[in-house]
N, C-alpha and C positions, 0 to 999 in steps of 0.2 A: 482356208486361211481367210479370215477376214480382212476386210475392207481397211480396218486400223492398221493392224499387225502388216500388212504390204507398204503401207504408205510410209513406218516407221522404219522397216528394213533398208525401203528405197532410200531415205533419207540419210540413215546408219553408211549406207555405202556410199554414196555422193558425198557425205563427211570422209569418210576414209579415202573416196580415190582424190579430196580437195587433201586433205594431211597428205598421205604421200606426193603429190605432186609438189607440193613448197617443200616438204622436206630432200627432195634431191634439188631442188633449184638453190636452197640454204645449202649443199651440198658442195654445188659447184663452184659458189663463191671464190674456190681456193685453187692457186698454183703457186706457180714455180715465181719466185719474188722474183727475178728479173723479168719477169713476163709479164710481172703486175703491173710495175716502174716502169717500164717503156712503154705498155699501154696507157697510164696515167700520162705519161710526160705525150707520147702523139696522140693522144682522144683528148686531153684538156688540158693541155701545158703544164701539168702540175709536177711538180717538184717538192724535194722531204722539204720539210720548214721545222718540224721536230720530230727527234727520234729518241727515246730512252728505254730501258728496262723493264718489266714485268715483273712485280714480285720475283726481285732480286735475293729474297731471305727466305725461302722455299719453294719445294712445287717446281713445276714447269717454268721455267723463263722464256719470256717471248720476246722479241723487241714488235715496241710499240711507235708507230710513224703516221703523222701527220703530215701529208702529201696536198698542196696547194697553189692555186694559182692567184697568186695578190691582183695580177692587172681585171682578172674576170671573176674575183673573190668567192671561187669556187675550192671546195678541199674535198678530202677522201680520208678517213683511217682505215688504216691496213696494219693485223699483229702477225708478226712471222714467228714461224717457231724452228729448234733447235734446228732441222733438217734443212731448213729454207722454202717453207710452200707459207705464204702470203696469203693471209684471209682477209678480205674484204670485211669492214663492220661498218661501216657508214659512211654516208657522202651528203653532201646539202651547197646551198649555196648563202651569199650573202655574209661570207668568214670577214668578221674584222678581229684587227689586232687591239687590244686594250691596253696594251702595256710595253713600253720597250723596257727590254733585257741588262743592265747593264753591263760589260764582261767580268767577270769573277779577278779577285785582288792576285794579282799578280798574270791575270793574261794578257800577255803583247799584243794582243788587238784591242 
């Protein structure tokens, strides 16, 4: 075997054992949504701030939540799906709000 052909194998396989190892870590991202939420709310005070639907007009429906902490303007999304296992999809810091809401015509608050 030459000298190439080894160094391209080795390299072939350091690629695959790096793929496999992110893909069980992208794996694990997910459980049980109350185990999400109360890890979010004691690892960084964070709390839903918005929740709504996922492709409500086909397909899988997820609910989709935006989990944050205003006093340390850090957030997380997390899509749950129909069974209840919570996937993790992003987190960052520095969340500001741009716009206040106003309540929809005819809500008592």
């Amino acid at each position: 075997m030459s000298r190439t052909v080894a160094i391209a194998l080795a390299l072939a396989l350091v690629g695959s054992l790096l793929f496999l190892v992110f893909s069980v870590q992208a794996q694990q991202r997910c459980w049980p949504r109350s185990h999400v939420s109360k890890f979010l709310l004691d690892r960084h005070g964070e709390v839903v701030l918005v929740r709504a639907l996922t492709n409500p007009h086909g397909g899988a429906v997820r609910v989709f939540e935006l989990f944050s902490n205003p006093a340390k303007r850090t957030w997380t999304v997390v899509l749950t799906d129909q069974a209840g296992t919570a996937c993790l999809q992003g987190s960052g810091t520095d969340l500001d709000m741009v716009a206040e809401v106003a309540p929809a015509k005819g809500d008592p608050s």
